[in-house]
N, CA, C and O atoms as a GROMACS GRO file, in nm:
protein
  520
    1UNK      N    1   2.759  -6.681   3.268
    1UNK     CA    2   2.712  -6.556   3.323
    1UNK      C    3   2.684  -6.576   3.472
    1UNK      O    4   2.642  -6.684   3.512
    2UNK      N    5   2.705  -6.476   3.555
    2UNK     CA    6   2.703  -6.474   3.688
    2UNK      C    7   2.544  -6.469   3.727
    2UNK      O    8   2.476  -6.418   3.638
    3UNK      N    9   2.489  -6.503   3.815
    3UNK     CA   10   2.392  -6.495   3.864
    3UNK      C   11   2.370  -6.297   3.988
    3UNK      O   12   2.457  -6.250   4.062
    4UNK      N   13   2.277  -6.257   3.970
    4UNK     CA   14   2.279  -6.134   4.059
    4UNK      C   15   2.297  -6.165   4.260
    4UNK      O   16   2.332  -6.098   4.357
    5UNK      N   17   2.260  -6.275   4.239
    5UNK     CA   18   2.250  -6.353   4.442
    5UNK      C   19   2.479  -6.345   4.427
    5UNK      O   20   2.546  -6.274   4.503
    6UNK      N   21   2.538  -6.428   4.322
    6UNK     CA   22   2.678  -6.444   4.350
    6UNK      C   23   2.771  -6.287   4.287
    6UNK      O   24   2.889  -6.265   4.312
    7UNK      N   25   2.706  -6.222   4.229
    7UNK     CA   26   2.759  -6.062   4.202
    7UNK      C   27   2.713  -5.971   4.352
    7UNK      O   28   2.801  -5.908   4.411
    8UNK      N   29   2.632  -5.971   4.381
    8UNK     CA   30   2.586  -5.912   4.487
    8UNK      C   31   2.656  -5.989   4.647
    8UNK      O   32   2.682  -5.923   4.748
    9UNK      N   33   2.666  -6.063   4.641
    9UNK     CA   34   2.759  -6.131   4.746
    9UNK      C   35   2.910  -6.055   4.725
    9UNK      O   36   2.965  -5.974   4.799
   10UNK      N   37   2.950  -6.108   4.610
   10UNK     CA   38   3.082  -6.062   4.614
   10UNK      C   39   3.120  -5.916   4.646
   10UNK      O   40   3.218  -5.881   4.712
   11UNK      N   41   3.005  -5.819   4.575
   11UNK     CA   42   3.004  -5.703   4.587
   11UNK      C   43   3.031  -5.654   4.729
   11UNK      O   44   3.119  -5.574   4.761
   12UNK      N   45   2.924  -5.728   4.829
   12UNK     CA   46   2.907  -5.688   4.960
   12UNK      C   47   3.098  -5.773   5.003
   12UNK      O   48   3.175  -5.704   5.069
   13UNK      N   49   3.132  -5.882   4.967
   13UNK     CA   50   3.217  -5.887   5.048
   13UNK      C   51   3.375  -5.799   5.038
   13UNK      O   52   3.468  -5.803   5.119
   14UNK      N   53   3.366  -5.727   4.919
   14UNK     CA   54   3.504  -5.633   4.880
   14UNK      C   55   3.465  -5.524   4.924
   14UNK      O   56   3.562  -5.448   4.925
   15UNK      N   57   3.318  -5.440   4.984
   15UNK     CA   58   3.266  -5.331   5.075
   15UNK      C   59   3.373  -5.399   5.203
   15UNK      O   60   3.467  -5.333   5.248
   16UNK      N   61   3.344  -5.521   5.244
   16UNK     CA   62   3.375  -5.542   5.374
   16UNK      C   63   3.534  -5.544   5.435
   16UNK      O   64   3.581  -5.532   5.548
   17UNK      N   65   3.583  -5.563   5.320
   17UNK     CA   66   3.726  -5.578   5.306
   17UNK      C   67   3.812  -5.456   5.249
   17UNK      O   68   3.935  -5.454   5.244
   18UNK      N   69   3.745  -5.377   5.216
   18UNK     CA   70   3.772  -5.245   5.173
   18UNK      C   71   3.822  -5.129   5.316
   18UNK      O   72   3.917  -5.059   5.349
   19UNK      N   73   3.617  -5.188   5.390
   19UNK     CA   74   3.646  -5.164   5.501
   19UNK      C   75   3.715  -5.137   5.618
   19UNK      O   76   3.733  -5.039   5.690
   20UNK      N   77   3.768  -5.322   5.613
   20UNK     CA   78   3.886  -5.366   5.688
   20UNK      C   79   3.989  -5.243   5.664
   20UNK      O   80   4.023  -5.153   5.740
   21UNK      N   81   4.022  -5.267   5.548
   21UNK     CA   82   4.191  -5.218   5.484
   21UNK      C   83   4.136  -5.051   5.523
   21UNK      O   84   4.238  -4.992   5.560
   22UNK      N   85   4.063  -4.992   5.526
   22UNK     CA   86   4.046  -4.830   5.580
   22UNK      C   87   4.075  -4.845   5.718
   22UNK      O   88   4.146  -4.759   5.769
   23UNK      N   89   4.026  -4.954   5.799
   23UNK     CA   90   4.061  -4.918   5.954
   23UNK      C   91   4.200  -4.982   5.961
   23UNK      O   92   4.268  -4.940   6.054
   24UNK      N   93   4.255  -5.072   5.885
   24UNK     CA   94   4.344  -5.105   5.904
   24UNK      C   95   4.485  -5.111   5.786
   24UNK      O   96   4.530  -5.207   5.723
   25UNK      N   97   4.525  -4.980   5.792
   25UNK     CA   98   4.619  -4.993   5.642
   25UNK      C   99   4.744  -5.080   5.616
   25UNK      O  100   4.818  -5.056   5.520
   26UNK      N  101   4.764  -5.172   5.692
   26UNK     CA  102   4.838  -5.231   5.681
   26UNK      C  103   4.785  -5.366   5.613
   26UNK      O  104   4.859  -5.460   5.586
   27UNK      N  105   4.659  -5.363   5.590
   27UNK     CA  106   4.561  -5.511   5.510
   27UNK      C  107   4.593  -5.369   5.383
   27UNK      O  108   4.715  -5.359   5.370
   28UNK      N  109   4.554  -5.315   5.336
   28UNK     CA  110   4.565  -5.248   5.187
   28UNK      C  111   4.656  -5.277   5.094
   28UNK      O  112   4.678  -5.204   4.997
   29UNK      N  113   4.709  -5.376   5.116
   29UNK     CA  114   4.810  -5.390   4.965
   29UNK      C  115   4.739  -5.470   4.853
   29UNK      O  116   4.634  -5.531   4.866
   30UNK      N  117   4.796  -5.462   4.765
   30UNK     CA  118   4.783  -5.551   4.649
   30UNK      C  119   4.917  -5.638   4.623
   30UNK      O  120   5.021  -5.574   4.612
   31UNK      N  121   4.922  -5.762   4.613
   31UNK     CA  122   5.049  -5.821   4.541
   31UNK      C  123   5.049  -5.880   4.381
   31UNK      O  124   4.944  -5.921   4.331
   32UNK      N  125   5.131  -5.879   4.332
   32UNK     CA  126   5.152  -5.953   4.206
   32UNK      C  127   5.225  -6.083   4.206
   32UNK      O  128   5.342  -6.097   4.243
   33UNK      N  129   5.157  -6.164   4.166
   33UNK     CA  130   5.302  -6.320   4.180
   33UNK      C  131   5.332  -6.306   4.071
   33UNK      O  132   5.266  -6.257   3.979
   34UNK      N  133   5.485  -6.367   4.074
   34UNK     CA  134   5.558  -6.392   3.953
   34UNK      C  135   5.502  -6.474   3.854
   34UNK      O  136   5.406  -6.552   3.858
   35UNK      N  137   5.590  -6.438   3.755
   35UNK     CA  138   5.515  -6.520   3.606
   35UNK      C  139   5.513  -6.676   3.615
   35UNK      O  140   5.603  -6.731   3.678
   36UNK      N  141   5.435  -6.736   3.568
   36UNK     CA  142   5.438  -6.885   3.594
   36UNK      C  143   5.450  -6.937   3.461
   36UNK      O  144   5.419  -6.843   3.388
   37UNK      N  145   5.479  -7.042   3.388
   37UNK     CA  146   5.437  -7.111   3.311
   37UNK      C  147   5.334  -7.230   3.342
   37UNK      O  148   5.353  -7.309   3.434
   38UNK      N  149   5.250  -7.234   3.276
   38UNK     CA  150   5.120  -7.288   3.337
   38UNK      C  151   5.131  -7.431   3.235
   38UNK      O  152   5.143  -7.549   3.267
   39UNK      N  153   5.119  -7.364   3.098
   39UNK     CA  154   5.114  -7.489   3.015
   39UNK      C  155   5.277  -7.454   2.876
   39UNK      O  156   5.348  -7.353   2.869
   40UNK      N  157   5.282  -7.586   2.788
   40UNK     CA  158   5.381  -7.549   2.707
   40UNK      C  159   5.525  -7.556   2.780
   40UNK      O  160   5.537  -7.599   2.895
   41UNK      N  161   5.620  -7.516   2.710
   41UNK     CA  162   5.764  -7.527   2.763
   41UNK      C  163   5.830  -7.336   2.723
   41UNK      O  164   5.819  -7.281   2.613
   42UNK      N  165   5.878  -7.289   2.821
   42UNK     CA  166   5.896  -7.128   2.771
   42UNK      C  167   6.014  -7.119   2.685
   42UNK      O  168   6.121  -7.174   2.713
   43UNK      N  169   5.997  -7.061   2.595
   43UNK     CA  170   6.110  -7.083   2.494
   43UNK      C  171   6.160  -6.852   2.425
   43UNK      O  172   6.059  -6.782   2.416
   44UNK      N  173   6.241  -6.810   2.404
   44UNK     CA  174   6.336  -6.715   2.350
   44UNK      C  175   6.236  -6.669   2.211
   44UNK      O  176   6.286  -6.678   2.099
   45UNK      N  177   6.070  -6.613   2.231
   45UNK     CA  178   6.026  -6.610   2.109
   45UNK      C  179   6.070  -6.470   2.020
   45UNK      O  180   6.023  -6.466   1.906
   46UNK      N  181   6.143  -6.373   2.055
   46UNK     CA  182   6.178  -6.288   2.010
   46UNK      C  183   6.346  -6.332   1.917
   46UNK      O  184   6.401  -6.253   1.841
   47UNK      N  185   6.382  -6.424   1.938
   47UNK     CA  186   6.487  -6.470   1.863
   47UNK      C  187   6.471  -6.570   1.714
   47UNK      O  188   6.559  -6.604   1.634
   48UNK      N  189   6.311  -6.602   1.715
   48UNK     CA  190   6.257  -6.594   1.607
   48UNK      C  191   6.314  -6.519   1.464
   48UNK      O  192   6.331  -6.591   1.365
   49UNK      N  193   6.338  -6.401   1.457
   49UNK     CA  194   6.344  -6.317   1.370
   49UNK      C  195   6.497  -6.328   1.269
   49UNK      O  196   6.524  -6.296   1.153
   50UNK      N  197   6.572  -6.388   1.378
   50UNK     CA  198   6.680  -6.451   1.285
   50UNK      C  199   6.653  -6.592   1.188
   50UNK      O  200   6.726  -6.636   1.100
   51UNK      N  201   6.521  -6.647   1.238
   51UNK     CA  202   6.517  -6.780   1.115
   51UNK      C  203   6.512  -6.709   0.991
   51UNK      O  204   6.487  -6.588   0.998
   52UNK      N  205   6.534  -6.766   0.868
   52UNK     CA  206   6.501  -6.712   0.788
   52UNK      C  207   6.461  -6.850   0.650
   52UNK      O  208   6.510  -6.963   0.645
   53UNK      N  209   6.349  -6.782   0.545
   53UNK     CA  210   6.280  -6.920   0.508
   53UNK      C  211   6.377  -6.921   0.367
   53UNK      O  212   6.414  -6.828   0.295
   54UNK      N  213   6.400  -7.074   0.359
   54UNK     CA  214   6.455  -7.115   0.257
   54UNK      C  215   6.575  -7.153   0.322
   54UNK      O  216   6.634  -7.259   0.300
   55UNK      N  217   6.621  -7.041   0.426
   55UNK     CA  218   6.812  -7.084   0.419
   55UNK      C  219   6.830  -7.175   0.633
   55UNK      O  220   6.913  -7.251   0.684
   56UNK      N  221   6.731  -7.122   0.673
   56UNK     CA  222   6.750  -7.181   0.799
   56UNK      C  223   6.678  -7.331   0.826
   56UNK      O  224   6.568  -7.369   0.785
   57UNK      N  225   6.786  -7.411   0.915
   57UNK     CA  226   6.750  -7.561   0.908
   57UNK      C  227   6.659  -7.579   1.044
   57UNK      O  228   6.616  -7.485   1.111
   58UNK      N  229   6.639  -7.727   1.072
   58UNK     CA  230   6.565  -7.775   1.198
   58UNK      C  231   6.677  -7.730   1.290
   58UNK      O  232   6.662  -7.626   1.355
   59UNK      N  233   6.797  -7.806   1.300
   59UNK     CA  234   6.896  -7.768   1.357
   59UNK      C  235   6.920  -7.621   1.373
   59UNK      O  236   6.983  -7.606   1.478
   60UNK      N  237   6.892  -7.474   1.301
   60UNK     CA  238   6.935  -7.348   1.353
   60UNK      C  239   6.824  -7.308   1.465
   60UNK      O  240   6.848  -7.232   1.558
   61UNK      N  241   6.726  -7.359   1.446
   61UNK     CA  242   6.579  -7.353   1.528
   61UNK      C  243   6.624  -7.438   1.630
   61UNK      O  244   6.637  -7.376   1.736
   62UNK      N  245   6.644  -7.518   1.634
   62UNK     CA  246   6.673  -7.624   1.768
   62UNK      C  247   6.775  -7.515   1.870
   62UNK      O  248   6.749  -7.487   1.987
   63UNK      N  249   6.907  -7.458   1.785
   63UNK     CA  250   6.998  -7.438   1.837
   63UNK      C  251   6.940  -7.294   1.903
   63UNK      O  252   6.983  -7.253   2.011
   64UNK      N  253   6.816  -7.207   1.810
   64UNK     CA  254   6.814  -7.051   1.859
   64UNK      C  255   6.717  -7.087   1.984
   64UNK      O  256   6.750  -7.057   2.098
   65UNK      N  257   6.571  -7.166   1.950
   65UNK     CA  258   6.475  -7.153   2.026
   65UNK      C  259   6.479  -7.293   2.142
   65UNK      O  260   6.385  -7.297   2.222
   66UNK      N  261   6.550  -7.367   2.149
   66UNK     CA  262   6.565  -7.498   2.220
   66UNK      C  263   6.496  -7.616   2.166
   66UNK      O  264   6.514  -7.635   2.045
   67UNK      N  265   6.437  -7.682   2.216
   67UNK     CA  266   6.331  -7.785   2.176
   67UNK      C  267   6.220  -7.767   2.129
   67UNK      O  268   6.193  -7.679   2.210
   68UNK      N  269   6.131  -7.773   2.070
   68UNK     CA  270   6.012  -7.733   2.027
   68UNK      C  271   5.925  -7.838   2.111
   68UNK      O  272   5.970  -7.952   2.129
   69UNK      N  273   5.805  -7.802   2.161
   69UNK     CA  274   5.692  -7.826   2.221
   69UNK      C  275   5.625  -7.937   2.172
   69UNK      O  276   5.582  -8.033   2.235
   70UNK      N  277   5.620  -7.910   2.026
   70UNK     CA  278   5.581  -8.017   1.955
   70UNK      C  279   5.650  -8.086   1.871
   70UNK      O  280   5.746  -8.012   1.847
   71UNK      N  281   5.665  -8.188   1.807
   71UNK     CA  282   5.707  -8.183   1.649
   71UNK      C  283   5.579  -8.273   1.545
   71UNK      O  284   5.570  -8.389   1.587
   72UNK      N  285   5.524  -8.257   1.478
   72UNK     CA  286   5.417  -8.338   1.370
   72UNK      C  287   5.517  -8.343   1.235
   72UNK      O  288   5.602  -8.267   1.188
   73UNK      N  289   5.462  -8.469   1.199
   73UNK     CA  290   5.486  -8.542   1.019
   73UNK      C  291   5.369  -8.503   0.962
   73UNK      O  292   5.258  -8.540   1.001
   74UNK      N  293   5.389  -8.436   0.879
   74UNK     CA  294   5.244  -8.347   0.801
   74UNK      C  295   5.286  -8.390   0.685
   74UNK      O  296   5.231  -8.301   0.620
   75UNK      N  297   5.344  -8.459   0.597
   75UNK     CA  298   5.359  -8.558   0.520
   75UNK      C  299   5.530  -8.609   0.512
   75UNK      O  300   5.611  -8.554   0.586
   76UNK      N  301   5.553  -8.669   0.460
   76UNK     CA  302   5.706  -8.784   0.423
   76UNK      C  303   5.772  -8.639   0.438
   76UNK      O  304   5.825  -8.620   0.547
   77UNK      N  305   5.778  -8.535   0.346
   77UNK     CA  306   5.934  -8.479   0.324
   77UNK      C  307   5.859  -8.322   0.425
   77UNK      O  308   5.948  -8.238   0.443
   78UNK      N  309   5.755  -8.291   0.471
   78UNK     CA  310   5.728  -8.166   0.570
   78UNK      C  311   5.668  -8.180   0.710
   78UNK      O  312   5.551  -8.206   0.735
   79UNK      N  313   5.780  -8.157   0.808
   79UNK     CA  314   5.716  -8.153   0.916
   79UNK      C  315   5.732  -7.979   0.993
   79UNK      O  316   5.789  -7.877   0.955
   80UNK      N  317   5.647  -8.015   1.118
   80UNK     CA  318   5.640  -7.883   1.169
   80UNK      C  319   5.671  -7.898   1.313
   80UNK      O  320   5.618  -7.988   1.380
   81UNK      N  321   5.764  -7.802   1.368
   81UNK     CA  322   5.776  -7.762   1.475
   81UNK      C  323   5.653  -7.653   1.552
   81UNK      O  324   5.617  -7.542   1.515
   82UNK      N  325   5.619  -7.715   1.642
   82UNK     CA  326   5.511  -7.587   1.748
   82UNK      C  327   5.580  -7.585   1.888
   82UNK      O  328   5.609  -7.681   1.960
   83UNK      N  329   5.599  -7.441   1.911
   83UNK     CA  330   5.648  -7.348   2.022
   83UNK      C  331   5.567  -7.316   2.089
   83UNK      O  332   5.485  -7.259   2.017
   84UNK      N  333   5.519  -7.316   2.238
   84UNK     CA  334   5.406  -7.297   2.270
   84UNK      C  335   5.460  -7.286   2.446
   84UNK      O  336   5.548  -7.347   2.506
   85UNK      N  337   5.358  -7.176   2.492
   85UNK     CA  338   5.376  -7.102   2.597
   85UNK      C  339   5.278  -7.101   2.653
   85UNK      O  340   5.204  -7.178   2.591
   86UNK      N  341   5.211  -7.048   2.765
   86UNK     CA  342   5.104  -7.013   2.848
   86UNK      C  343   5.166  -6.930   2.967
   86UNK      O  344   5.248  -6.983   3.042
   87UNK      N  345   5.138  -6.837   2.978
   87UNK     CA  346   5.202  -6.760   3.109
   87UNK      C  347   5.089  -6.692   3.190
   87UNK      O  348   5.014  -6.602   3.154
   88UNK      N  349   5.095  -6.758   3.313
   88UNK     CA  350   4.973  -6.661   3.387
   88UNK      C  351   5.045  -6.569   3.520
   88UNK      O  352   5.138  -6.622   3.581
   89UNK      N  353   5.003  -6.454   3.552
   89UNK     CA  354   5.045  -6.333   3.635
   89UNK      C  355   4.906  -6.338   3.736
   89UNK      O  356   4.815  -6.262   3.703
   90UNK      N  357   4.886  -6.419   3.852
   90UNK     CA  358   4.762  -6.370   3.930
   90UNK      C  359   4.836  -6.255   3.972
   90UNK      O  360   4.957  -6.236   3.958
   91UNK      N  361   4.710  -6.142   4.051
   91UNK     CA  362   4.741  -6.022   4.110
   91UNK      C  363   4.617  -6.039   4.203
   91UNK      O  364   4.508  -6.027   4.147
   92UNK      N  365   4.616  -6.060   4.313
   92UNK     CA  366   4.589  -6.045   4.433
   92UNK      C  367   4.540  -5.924   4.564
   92UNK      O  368   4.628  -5.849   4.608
   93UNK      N  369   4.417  -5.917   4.610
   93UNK     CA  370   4.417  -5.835   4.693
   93UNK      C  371   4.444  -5.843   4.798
   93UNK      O  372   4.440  -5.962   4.831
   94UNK      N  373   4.487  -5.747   4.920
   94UNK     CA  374   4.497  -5.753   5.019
   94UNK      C  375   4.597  -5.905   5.047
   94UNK      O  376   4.584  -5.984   5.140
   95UNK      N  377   4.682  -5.912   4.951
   95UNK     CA  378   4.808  -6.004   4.948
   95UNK      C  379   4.773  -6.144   4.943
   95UNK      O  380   4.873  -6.216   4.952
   96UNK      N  381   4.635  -6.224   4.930
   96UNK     CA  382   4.574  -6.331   4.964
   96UNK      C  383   4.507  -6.376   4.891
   96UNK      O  384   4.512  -6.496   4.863
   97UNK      N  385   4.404  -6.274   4.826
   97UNK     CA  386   4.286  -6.298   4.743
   97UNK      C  387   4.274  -6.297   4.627
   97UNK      O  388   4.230  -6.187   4.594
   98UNK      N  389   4.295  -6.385   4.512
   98UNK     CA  390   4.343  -6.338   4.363
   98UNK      C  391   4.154  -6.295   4.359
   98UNK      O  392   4.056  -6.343   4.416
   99UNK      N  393   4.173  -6.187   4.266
   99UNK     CA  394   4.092  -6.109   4.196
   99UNK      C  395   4.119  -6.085   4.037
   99UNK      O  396   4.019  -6.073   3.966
  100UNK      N  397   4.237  -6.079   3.981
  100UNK     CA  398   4.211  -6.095   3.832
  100UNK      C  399   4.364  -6.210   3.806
  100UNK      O  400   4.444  -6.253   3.888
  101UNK      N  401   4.357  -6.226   3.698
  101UNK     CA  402   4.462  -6.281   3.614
  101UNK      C  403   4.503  -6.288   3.451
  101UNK      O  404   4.448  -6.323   3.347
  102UNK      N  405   4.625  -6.235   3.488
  102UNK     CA  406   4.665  -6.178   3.333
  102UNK      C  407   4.738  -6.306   3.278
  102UNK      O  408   4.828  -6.373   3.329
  103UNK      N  409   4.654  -6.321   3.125
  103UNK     CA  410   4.738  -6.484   3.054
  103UNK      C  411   4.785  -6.417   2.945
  103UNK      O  412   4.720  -6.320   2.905
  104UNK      N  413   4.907  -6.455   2.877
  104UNK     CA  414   4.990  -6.469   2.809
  104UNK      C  415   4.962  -6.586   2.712
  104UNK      O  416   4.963  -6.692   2.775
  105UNK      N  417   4.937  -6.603   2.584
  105UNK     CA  418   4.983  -6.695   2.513
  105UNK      C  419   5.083  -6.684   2.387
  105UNK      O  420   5.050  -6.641   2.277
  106UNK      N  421   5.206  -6.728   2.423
  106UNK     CA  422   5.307  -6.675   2.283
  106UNK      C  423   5.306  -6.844   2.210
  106UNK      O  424   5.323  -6.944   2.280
  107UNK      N  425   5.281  -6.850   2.042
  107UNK     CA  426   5.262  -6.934   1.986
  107UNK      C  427   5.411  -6.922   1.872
  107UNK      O  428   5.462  -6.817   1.831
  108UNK      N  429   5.446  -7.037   1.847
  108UNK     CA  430   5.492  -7.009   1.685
  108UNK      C  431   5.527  -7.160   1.610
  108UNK      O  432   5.584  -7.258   1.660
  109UNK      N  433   5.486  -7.147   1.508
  109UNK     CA  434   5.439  -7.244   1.420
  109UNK      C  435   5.582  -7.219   1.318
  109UNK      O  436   5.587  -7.114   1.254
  110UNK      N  437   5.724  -7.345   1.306
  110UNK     CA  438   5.765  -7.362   1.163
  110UNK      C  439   5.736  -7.463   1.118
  110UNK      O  440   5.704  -7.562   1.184
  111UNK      N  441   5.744  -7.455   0.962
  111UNK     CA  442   5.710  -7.578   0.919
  111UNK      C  443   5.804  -7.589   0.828
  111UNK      O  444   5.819  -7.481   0.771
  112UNK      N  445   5.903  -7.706   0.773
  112UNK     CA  446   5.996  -7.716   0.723
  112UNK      C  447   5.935  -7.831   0.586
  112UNK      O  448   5.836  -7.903   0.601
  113UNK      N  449   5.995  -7.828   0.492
  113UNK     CA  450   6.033  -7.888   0.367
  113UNK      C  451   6.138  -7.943   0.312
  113UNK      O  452   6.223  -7.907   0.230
  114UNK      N  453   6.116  -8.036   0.373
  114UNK     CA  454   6.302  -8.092   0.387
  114UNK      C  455   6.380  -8.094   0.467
  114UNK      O  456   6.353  -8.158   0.569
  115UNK      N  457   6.489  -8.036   0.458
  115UNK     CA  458   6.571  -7.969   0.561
  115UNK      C  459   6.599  -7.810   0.578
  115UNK      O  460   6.694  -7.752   0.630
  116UNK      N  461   6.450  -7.751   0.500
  116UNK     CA  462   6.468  -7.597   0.487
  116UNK      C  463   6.349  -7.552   0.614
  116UNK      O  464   6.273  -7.629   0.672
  117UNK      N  465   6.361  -7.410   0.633
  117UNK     CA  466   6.228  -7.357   0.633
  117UNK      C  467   6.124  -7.295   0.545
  117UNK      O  468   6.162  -7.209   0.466
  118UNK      N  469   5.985  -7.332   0.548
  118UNK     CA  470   5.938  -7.292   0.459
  118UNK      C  471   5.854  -7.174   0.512
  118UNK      O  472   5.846  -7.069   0.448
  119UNK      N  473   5.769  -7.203   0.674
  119UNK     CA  474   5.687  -7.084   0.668
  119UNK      C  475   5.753  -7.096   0.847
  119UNK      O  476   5.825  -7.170   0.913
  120UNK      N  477   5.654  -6.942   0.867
  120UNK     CA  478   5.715  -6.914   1.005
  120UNK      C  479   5.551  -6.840   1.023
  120UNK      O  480   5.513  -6.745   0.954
  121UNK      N  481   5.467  -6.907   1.133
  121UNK     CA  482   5.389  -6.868   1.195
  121UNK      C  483   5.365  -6.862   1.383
  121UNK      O  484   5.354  -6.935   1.481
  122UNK      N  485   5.368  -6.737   1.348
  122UNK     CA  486   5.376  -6.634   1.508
  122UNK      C  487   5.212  -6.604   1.538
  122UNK      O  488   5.123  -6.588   1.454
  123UNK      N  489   5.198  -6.603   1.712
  123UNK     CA  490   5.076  -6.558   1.736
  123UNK      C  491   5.116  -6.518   1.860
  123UNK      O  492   5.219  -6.560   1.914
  124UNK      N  493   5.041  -6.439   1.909
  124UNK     CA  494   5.081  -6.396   2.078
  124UNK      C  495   4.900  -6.348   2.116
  124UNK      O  496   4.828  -6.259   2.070
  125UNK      N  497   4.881  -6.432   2.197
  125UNK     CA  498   4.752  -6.380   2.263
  125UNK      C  499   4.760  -6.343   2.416
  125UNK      O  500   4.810  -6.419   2.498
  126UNK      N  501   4.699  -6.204   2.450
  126UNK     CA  502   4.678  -6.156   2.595
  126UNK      C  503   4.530  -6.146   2.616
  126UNK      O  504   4.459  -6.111   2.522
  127UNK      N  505   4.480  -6.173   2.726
  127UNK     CA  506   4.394  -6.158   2.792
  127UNK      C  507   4.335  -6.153   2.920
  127UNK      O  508   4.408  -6.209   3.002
  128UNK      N  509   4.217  -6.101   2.975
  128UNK     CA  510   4.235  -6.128   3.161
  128UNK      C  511   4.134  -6.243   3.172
  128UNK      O  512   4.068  -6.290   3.080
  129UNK      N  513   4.133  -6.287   3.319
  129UNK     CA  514   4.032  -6.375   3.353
  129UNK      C  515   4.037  -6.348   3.490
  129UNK      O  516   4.135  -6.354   3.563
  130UNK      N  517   3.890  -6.310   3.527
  130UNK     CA  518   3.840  -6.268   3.651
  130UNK      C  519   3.818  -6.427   3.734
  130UNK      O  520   3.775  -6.431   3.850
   0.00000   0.00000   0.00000
C-alpha cells in the first residue's frame, strides 16, 4: 500500500505535467510500446484446438506449437509439456513516463500417456500493474 506523502507527490507531479502539456501541446501524447515477451518462449496458442486427446502425439504438438517451455517426467510412461508466455505492453505518458502496464499471461499444460494425449490444460491471465 502506498503511503499518502508518495500518492500526494505523485498527484502534484501529473498536475505539473499536465500543466506542461496545456502550455505546450506538443508534450501531450501518450505512447504505447510494442509487445514484449518478458518471460517464457511465445508460442501459436490458438492452434491448440487442433490437438486432440487420445489421437494427437508429442510430435503433432512439437510440429503445431514449436518447442514447449517446459518438459517434466511425472512418472515412467506420463510426461507433460508446459507452454508458457508473459507479455507486457507499457503505455507511457507524455512519450517517456510509463504510467500503467498491461500483462498478458497465456499458459497451456499437455500431458501425455505414452505417446498419446491425455489432457489439454489452457489458462490465459490479463491484468494491469501501475
Amino acid at each position: 500500500m502506498r503511503s499518502w506523502r508518495s500518492m500526494a507527490l505523485r498527484s502534484a507531479a501529473l498536475m505539473v505535467l499536465c500543466a506542461l502539456a496545456a502550455s505546450h501541446p506538443w508534450l501531450a501524447g501518450c505512447s504505447v510500446d510494442d509487445p514484449e515477451i518478458t518471460s517464457g518462449r511465445d508460442f501459436p496458442f490458438e492452434r491448440a484446438v487442433a490437438l486432440k486427446k487420445g489421437n494427437s502425439t508429442k510430435k503433432d504438438a512439437e510440429d503445431l506449437l514449436g518447442p514447449p517451455f517446459r518438459k517434466s517426467k511425472l512418472s515412467e510412461r506420463v510426461e507433460a509439456y508446459r507452454y508458457f508466455s508473459k507479455q507486457v505492453v507499457v503505455h507511457r505518458i507524455f512519450y517517456f513516463i510509463p504510467y500503467r502496464s498491461d500483462i498478458t499471461e497465456k499458459e497451456l499444460v499437455l500431458t501425455f500417456h505414452g505417446a498419446f494425449l491425455e489432457k489439454i490444460e489452457k489458462n490465459v491471465y490479463q491484468y494491469e500493474a501501475s
